[in-house]
SEGURO-588901 format. One record per residue (C-alpha): residue in one letter; x, y, z. Coordinates in steps of 0.05 Angstrom, whole numbers, padded with zeros to 5 digits, always signed. Last residue first. Example, Ala and Ser with C-alpha at 12.3 -4.5 7.8 and 13.67 -1.06 7.14 Angstrom:
s+00273-00021+00143/a+00246-00090+00156/
//
This chain:
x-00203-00277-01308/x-00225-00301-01371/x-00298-00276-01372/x-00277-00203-01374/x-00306-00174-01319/x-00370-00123-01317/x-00413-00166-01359/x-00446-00200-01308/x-00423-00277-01336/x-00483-00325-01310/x-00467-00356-01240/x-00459-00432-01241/x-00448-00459-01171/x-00513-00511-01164/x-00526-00525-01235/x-00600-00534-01246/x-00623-00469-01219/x-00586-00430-01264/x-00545-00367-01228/x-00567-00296-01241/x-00531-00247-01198/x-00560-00199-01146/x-00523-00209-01087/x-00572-00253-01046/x-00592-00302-01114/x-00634-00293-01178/x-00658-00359-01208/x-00729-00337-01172/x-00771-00400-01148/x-00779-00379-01077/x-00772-00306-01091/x-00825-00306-01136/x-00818-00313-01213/x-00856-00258-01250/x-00902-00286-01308/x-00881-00315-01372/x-00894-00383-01357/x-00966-00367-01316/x-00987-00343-01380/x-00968-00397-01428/x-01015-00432-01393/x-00985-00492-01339/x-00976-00567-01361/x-00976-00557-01430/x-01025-00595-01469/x-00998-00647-01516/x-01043-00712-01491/x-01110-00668-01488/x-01107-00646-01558/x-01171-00667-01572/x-01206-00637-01510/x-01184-00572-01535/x-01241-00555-01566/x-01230-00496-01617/x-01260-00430-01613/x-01193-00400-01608/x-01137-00436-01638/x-01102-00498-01611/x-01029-00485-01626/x-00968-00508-01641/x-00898-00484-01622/x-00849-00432-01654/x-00864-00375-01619/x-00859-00334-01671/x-00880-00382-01719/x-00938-00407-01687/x-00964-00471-01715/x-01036-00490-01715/x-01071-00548-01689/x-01143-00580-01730/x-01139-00647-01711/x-01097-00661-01774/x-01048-00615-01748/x-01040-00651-01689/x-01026-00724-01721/x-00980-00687-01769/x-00935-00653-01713/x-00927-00717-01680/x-00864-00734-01707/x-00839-00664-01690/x-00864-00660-01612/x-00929-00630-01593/x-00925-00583-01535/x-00987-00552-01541/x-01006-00471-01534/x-01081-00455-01526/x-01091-00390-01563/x-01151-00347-01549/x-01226-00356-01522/x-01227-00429-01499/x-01281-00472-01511/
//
């Protein structure tokens, strides 16, 4: 059984299902729960691939959405590079 929260990803027309299974919902992070103590075995079909951990850790420098000269880019859009703040957008 785990020891602290086990986050889900239960979407909305679901949210009853889980709930009844004993889920929680976490309003600051705005997703459900299993809460400690709990077996999670239940909520099997809603768990999150990775712990909500290992999503907030560091990214390495394979994975990191950072390129060579610093800027942030998003790795699903191959030349879009987030606005620095130093230019005005519209130039």
């Amino acid at each position: 059984m785990p020891n602290s929260k086990t986050y889900l990803n239960v979407p909305y027309a679901e949210k009853d299902a889980a709930k009844t299974l004993g889920a929680r919902w976490d309003p600051t992070m705005k997703k459900w729960y299993v809460p400690a103590g709990k077996d999670i075995a239940s909520f099997a079909k809603w768990q999150v691939a990775t712990d909500f951990q290992s999503t907030h850790s560091r990214p390495t420098a394979a994975s990191s959405p950072i390129n060579n000269n610093g800027a942030f880019t998003h790795p699903s859009i191959e030349n879009f590079v987030a606005y620095s703040g130093t230019q005005p957008p519209w130039d």
